[in-house]
C-alpha positions in Angstrom: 100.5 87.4 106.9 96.8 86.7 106.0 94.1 88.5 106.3 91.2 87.9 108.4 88.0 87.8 105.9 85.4 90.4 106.5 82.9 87.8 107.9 85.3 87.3 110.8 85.1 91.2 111.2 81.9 91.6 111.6 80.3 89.0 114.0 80.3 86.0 112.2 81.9 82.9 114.5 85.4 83.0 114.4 87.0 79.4 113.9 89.4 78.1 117.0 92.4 77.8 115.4 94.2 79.8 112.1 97.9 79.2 110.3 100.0 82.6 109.7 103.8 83.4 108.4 106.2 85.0 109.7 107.5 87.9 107.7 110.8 89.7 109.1 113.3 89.0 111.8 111.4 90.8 114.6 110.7 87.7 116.7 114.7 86.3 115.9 115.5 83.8 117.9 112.6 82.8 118.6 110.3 83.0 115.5 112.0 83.4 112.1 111.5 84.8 108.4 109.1 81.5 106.6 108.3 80.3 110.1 104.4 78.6 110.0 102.1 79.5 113.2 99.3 78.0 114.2 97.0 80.4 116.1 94.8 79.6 118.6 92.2 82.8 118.4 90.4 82.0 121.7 91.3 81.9 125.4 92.7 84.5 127.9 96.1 86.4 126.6 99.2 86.0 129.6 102.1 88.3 129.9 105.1 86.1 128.1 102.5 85.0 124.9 103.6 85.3 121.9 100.5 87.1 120.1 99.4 88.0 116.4 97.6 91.1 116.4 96.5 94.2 114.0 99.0 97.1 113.8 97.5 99.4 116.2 98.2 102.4 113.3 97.8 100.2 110.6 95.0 97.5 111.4 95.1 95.8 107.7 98.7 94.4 108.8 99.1 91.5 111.0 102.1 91.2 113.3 103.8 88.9 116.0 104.7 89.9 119.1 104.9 89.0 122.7 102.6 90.6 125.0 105.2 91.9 127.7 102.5 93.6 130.0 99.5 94.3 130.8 98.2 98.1 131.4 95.6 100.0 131.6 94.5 100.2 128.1 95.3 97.0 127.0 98.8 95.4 126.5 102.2 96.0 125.7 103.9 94.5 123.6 108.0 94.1 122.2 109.4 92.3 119.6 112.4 89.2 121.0 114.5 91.4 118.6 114.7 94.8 119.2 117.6 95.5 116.8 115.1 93.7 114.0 111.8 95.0 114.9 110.4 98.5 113.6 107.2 98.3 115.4 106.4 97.3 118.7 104.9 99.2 121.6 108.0 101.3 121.9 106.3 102.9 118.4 102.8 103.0 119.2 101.5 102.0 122.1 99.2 99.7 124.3 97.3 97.9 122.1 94.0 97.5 122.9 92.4 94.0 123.7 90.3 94.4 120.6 93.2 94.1 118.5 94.8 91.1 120.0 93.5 88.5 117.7 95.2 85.3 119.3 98.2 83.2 121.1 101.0 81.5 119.1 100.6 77.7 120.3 102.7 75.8 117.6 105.6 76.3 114.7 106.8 75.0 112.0 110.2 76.0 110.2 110.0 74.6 106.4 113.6 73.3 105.3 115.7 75.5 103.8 116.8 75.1 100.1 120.1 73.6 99.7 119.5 71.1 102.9 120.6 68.0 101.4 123.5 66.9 103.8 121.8 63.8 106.6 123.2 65.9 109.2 121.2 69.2 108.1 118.3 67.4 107.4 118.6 65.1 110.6 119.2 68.6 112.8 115.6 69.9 111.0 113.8 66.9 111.6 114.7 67.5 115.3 113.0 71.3 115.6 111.1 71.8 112.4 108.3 71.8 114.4 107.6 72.7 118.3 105.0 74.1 120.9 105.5 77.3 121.3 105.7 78.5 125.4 104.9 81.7 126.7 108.3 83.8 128.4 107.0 84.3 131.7 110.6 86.3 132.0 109.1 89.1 129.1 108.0 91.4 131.6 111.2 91.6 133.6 113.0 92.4 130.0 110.5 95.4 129.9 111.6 96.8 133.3 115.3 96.4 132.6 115.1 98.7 129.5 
């Protein structure tokens, strides 16, 4: 995923809205490997949001999550895929609110290579792109673990 730049790091206005990638399959089925998100980096994070955020350990890397819950401390947060995901707050934590950088609002799923068939390319045309809603059910998945 991109980096922020260092102006945004250090005071200077940070615009409304940013595009990442997802890398990985730790948001499978929801987000997937190539996926484009836009970002809103404003506004109040809700348990269910998907989120991009810095790697509480490792605060160069950028990763997607959903926030699950809030505690004290700041929020928890767990990857869709837990059989995919190597880092979520199961690893390392509440992640403070510092380090939330913004919601997921919208994605965009390029075509794959070798979609040539109407019917493929019909069936992408129909969810290549889509809002992305919060999981309000994210923090009952947390208490059934």
């Amino acid at each position: 995923m991109p980096e922020l730049s260092q102006e945004t790091e250090h005071g200077a206005a940070v615009p409304p809205f940013g595009w990442v990638e997802v890398t990985g399959p730790s948001m499978v089925p929801t987000l997937y490997h190539g996926d484009q998100l836009l970002v809103r980096y404003t506004g109040r994070v809700r348990s269910g949001d998907i989120v991009v955020l810095r790697h509480p350990l490792q605060q160069n890397l950028l990763v997607v999550k959903r926030a699950a819950e809030r505690r004290p401390g700041g929020w928890w947060v767990l990857a869709d895929n837990p059989l995919g995901s190597t880092t979520d707050s199961e690893d390392f934590g509440v992640v403070p609110d510092d380090l939330i950088l913004g919601k997921v609002r919208f994605r965009y799923r390029p075509p794959q290579a070798g979609q040539r068939s109407p019917l493929a390319l019909a069936r992408w045309v129909l969810s290549a792109a889509r809002p992305v809603f919060p999981d309000r059910s994210a923090s009952r998945r947390l208490r059934a673990r």
